[in-house]
N, C-alpha and C positions, 0 to 999 in steps of 0.2 A: 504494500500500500504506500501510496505514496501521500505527503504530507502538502495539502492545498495552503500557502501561506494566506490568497487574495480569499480563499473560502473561513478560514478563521480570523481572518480580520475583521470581513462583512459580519460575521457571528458576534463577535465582539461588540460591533459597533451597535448592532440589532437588541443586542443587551444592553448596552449602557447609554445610547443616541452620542451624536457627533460630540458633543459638549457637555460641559457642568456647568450649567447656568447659577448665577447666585445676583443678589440684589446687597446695595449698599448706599444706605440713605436713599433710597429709591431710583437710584440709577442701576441697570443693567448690564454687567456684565458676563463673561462665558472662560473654563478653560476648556482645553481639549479635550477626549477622556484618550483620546492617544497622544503619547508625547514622542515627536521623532528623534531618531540616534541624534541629529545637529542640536537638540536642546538637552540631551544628556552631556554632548561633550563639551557646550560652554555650561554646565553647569559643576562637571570637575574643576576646572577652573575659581569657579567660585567657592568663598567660606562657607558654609553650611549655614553659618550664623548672619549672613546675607539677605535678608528676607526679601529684601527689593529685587534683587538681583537673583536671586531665585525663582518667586514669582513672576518677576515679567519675560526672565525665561520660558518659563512655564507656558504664560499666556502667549508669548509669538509677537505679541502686537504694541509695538513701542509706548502708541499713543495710546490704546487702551489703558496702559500698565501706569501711563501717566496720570490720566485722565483719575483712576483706582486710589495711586497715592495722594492725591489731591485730598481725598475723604480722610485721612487725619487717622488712619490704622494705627493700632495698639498691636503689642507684641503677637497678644494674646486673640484679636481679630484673624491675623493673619496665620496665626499654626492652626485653627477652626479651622479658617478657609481650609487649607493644605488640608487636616487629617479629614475633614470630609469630603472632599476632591478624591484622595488618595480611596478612603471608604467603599465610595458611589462607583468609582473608577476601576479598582483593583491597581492602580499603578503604584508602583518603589521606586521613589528616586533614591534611594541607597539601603545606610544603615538605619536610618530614625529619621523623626522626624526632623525639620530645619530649627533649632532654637535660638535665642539671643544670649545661653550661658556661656 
C-alpha cells in the first residue's frame, strides 16, 4: 500500500477546516491548522520565549500579526491563543509550549 500524502492532508483538513478562527476585542482573526516546513524553520531560529515572533510566524500574515498586536496581548492571552490553536489543530511546534520564563 502505498501512503497518499495529498489524501491525508484533504482528511486532515476535512477534520479540522483550513483555519482556527479566534476573535479579539471583536476583530477577527485566523491561524492555519497546517503550519508549513518554511514557518517551522524561521521558527528554530527564534527564542521560544518570543511570543510575537512566534505567532506571526504562525499566522503567515505580517499585517495580520500586526494589526493582532495592536490589541495590547498579555502573556497569558497569547499561550491561550497557542494551546488552543495547538488543541483544535493537533499541531507541535516542539517541546512545550512558547513561554515568557
Amino acid at each position: 500500500m502505498v501512503f497518499d500524502v495529498n489524501a491525508a492532508r484533504a482528511q486532515r483538513l476535512e477534520a479540522h477546516g483550513a483555519s482556527f478562527p479566534f476573535v479579539v476585542d471583536g476583530e477577527e482573526f485566523s491561524l492555519p491548522t497546517e503550519l508549513g516546513i518554511d514557518a517551522l524553520e524561521k521558527m528554530k531560529g527564534l527564542d521560544q520565549s518570543d511570543l510575537r515572533g512566534v505567532l506571526a510566524t504562525v499566522m503567515g500574515d505580517a499585517d495580520a500579526a500586526q494589526r493582532l498586536f495592536a490589541h495590547k496581548l498579555s502573556v497569558q492571552d497569547v499561550r491561550a491563543l497557542i494551546d488552543a490553536w495547538r488543541e483544535a489543530t493537533g499541531v507541535s511546534m516542539g517541546e512545550g509550549s512558547p513561554s515568557a520564563s
